[in-house]
C-alpha positions in Angstrom: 65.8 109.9 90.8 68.5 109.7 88.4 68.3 110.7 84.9 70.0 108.1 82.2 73.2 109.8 81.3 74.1 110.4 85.1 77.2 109.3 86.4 78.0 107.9 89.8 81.6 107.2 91.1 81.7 104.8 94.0 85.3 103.9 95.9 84.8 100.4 98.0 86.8 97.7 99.6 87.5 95.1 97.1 87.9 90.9 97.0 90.1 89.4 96.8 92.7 91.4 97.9 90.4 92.2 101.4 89.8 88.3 102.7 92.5 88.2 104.5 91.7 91.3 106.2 88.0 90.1 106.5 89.2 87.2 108.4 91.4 89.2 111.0 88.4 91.5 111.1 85.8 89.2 111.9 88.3 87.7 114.7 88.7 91.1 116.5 84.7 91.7 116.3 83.7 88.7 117.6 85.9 88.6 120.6 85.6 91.7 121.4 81.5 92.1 121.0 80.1 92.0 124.4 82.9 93.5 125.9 81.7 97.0 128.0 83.7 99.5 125.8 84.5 102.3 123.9 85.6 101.4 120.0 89.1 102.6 120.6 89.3 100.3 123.5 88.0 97.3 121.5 90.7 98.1 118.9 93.5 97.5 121.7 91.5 94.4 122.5 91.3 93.0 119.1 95.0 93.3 118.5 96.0 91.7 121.3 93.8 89.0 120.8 96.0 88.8 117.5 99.1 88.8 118.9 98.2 86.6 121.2 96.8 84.1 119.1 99.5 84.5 117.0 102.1 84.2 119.9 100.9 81.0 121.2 100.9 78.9 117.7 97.6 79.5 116.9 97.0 77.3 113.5 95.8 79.9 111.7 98.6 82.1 111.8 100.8 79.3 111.6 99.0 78.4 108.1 98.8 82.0 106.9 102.7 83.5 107.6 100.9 86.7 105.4 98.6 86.9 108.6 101.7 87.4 110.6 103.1 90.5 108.2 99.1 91.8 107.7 99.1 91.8 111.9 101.9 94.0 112.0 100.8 96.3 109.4 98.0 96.9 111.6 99.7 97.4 114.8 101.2 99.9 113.3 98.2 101.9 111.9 96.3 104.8 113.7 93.6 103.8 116.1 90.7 106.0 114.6 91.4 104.5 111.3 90.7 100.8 112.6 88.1 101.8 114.4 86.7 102.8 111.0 87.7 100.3 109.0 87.5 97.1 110.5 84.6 97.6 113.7 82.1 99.3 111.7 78.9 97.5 111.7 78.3 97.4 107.7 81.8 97.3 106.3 82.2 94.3 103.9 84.4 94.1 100.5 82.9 93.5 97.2 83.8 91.4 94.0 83.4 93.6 91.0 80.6 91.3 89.8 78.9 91.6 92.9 79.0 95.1 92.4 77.8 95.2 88.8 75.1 93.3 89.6 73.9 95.6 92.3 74.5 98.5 90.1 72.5 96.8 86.9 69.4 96.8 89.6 69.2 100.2 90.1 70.0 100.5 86.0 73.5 101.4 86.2 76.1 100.3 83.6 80.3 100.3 84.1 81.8 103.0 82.6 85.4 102.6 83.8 87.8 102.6 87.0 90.2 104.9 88.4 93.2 105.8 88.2 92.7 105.7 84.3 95.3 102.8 83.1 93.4 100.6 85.2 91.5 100.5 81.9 94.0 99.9 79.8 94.7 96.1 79.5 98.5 96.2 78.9 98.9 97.8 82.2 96.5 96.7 84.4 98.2 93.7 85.4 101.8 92.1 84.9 102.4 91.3 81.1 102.1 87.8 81.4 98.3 87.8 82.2 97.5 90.5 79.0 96.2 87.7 76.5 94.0 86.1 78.9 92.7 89.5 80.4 91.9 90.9 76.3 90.4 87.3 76.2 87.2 88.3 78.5 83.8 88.4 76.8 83.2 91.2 78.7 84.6 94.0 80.4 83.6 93.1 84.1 84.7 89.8 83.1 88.1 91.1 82.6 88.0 93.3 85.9 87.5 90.3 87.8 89.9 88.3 86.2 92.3 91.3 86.6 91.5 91.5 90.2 92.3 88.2 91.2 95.5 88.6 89.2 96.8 91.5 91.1 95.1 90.4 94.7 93.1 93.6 94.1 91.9 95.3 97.8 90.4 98.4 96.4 88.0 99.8 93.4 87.8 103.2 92.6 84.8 102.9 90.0 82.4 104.8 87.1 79.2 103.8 86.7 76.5 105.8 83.8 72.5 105.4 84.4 71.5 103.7 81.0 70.5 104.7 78.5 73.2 106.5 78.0 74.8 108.5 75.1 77.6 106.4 73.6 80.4 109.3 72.4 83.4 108.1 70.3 87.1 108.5 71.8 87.9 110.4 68.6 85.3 112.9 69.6 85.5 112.5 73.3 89.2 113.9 72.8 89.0 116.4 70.8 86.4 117.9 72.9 88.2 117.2 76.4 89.9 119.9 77.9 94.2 118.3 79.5 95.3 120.8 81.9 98.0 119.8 84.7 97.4 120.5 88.4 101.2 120.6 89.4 104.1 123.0 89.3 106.4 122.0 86.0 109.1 121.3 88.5 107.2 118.2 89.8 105.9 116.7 85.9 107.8 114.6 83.6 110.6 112.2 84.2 108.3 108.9 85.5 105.5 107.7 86.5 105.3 104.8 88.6 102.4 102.1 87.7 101.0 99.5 89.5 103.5 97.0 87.3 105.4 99.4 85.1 107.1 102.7 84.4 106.1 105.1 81.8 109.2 107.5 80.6 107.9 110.9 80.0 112.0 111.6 78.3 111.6 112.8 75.1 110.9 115.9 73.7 107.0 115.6 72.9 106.0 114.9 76.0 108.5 117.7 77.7 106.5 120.4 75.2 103.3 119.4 76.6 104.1 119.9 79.8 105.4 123.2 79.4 102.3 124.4 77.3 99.5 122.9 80.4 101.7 123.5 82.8 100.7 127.2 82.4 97.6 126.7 80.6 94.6 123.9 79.8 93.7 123.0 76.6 92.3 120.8 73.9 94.0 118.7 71.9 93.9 121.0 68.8 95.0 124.1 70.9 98.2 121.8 72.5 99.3 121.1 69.1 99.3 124.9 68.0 101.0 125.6 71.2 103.4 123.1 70.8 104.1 123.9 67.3 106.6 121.9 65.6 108.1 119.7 67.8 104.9 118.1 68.6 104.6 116.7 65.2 101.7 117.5 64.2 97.6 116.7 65.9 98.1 112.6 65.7 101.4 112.9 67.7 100.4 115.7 70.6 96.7 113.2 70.9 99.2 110.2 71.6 101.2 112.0 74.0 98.0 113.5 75.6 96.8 110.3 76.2 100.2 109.2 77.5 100.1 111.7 80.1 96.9 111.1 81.2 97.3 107.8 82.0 100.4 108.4 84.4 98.6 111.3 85.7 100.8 113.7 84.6 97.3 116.1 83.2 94.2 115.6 84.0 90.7 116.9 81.8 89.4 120.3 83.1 85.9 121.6 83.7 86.4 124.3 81.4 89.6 126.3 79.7 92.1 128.1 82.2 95.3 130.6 81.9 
């Protein structure tokens, strides 16, 4: 039993982004369920079942040319994996909703998802859809919106057992630990979102890196470290917060040198 507080991350195959994949799936499994064989060999089957439906004109292909593309994406994929993805018995994708509302039923709120600027609304989704994504009355409102948006396939997600302590980001950050889990070499320059870039070019972010590239620390010992070219607490907590979200740093356990 679960005490309130606890967290629980759970990483699932997501609508809307999986119904076309759903649809190929279900094709393979039913022509291939009473054949006499091993999975592996049922994979073989199912895809050329594919091809040659989609060979021969088959409307559905015909009506879905991203069936054709999808098709040869999975041609092209190991074996074992679509064995394990597409012929297990209990493999289905989930709306977000869907998922809430299993979660509420076992008392389980939404915390957040991962990577972290899936949270942030200005860069979850292409620009154009940010008013009407800040519109949602609520925040599984807006994942789903920003899921069928951006054709999501796959949830990487936070959930907290209520009640649960509610902590301020002001505190949350000054107690977090940033440390960075790659070589200096390999930080800095860009990081590559789902719809944007973030530039890590200037020389804030450049001092953070060197400082947690060798070390972890909290906000308040970063901007010590830094000294003056971090500009001071507000600055280092906005570049911090920068970093994180292109995962440049990530929060520790505990403090490291």
């Amino acid at each position: 039993m679960t005490q309130p507080g606890s967290v629980v991350y759970i990483s699932y195959n997501a609508m809307p982004g999986q119904a076309l994949l759903g649809v190929l799936r279900d094709m393979m499994n039913t022509y291939t369920a009473n054949m006499q064989a091993d999975v592996l060999r049922k994979v073989k089957k199912g895809l050329s079942y594919l091809e040659f439906l989609r060979d021969n004109g088959a409307p559905f292909f015909e009506q879905n040319p991203l069936a054709v593309r999808v098709l040869e994406d999975l041609k092209r994929r190991d074996p074992k994996y679509l064995a394990h993805e597409y012929f297990t018995q209990h493999r289905r994708a989930f709306y977000v909703q869907e998922m809430a509302s299993l979660m509420d039923g076992h008392g389980f709120g939404f915390v957040g998802s991962l990577p972290l600027f899936k949270n942030v609304v200005e860069l979850c989704a292409p620009s154009a859809f940010t008013e009407t994504l800040r519109g949602a009355k609520t925040r599984i409102q807006r994942e789903t919106h920003s899921d069928m948006v951006c054709n999501g396939s796959f949830r990487r997600d936070l959930w907290v057992r209520e009640p649960a302590k509610r902590v301020e980001s002001e505190e949350l950050m000054a107690e977090t630990i940033y440390g960075a889990v790659h070589p200096r070499f390999a930080l800095g320059g860009e990081a590559s979102l789902d719809w944007l870039d973030l530039s890590y070019d200037s020389p804030l972010f450049g001092a953070i890196l060197d400082y947690l590239s060798e070390r972890s620390g909290t906000v308040e010992e970063v901007s010590v470290g830094v000294g003056e070219v971090g500009g001071g607490r507000a600055e280092v907590g906005y570049g911090l917060e920068v970093l994180s979200l292109g995962s440049q740093i990530i929060p520790f356990l505990k403090t490291t040198r």
